[in-house]
N, C-alpha and C positions, 0 to 999 in steps of 0.2 A: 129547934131541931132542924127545920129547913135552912136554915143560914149557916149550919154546920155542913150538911147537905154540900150543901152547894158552894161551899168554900174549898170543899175536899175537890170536888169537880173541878173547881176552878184552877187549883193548884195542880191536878192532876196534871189539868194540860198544857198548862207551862212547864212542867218537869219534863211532858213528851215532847215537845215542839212539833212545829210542822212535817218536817224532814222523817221527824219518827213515826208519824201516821202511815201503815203501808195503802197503797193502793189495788184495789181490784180492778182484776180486765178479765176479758178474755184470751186466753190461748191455746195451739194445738199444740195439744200434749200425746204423751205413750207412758202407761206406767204398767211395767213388767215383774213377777214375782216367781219364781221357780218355772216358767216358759208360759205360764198362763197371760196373758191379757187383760189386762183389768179398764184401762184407761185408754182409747185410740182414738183422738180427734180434740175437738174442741171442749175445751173446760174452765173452769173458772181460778185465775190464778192470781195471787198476791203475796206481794215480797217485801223487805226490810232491806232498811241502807246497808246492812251484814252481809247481805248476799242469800239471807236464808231465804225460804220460800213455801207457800204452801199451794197444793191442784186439789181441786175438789169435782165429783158431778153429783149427778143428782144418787149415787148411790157411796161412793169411794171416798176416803178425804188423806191425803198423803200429806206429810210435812218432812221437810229437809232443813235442818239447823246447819247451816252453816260456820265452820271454824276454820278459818284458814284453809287449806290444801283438802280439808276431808270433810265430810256432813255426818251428825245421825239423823236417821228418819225412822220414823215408824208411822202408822195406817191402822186406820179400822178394818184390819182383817175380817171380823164380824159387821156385816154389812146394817146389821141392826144397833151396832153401834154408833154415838155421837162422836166420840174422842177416837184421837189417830192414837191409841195405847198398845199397838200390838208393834215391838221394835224389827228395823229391816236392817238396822246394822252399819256399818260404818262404811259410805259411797266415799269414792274419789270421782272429778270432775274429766268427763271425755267428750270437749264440743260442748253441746247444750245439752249432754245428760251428764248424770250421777249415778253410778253404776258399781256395783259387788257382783261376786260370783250367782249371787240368786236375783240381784235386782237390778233394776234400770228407771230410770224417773228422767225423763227428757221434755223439755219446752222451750215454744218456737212462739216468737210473736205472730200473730195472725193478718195475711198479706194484706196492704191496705186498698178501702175501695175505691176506685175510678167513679 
């Protein structure tokens, strides 16, 4: 059973390759929802060769799918939630945010230290 295990592993991650693995950093974000505030500063963010992207803090977790010209995203509206399953709808790209009539999701790499 372990050599099945660990075959499936194995093959997993040559099917993803390196390239597909996203990377986390930090960055400063703003993530906006009908004018409230949610997001303002520094947060934890991780992307895909796609463009998509997700921002997370210690309370919020957002994700943006990227497709072409537009994203959907949705959030754990309920903050006691794990999964981002509450939808914010379909953003277009302005600068470093993604943005509808009710939301805004922007992120900036974080300036580097001297």
């Amino acid at each position: 059973m372990r050599s099945i295990v660990a075959v499936s592993i194995v093959a997993a991650c040559g099917w993803m390759g390196g390239a597909a693995i996203a990377a986390e950093r930090q960055a400063l974000c703003t993530f906006v929802v009908a004018g409230k505030t949610y997001i303002h500063g520094p947060c934890n963010f991780e992307a895909d060769p796609d463009g998509s992207f997700r921002i997370w803090d210690e309370v919020h977790t957002v994700y943006v799918n990227v497709d072409g010209n537009a994203a959907e995203a949705s959030w754990n509206k309920d903050p006691k939630s794990f999964h981002a399953d509450s939808p914010l709808g379909t953003l277009t790209r302005n600068g470093a945010c993604w943005a509808n009539a009710v939301t805004q999701v922007c992120t900036r790499s974080l300036p580097a230290h001297k």
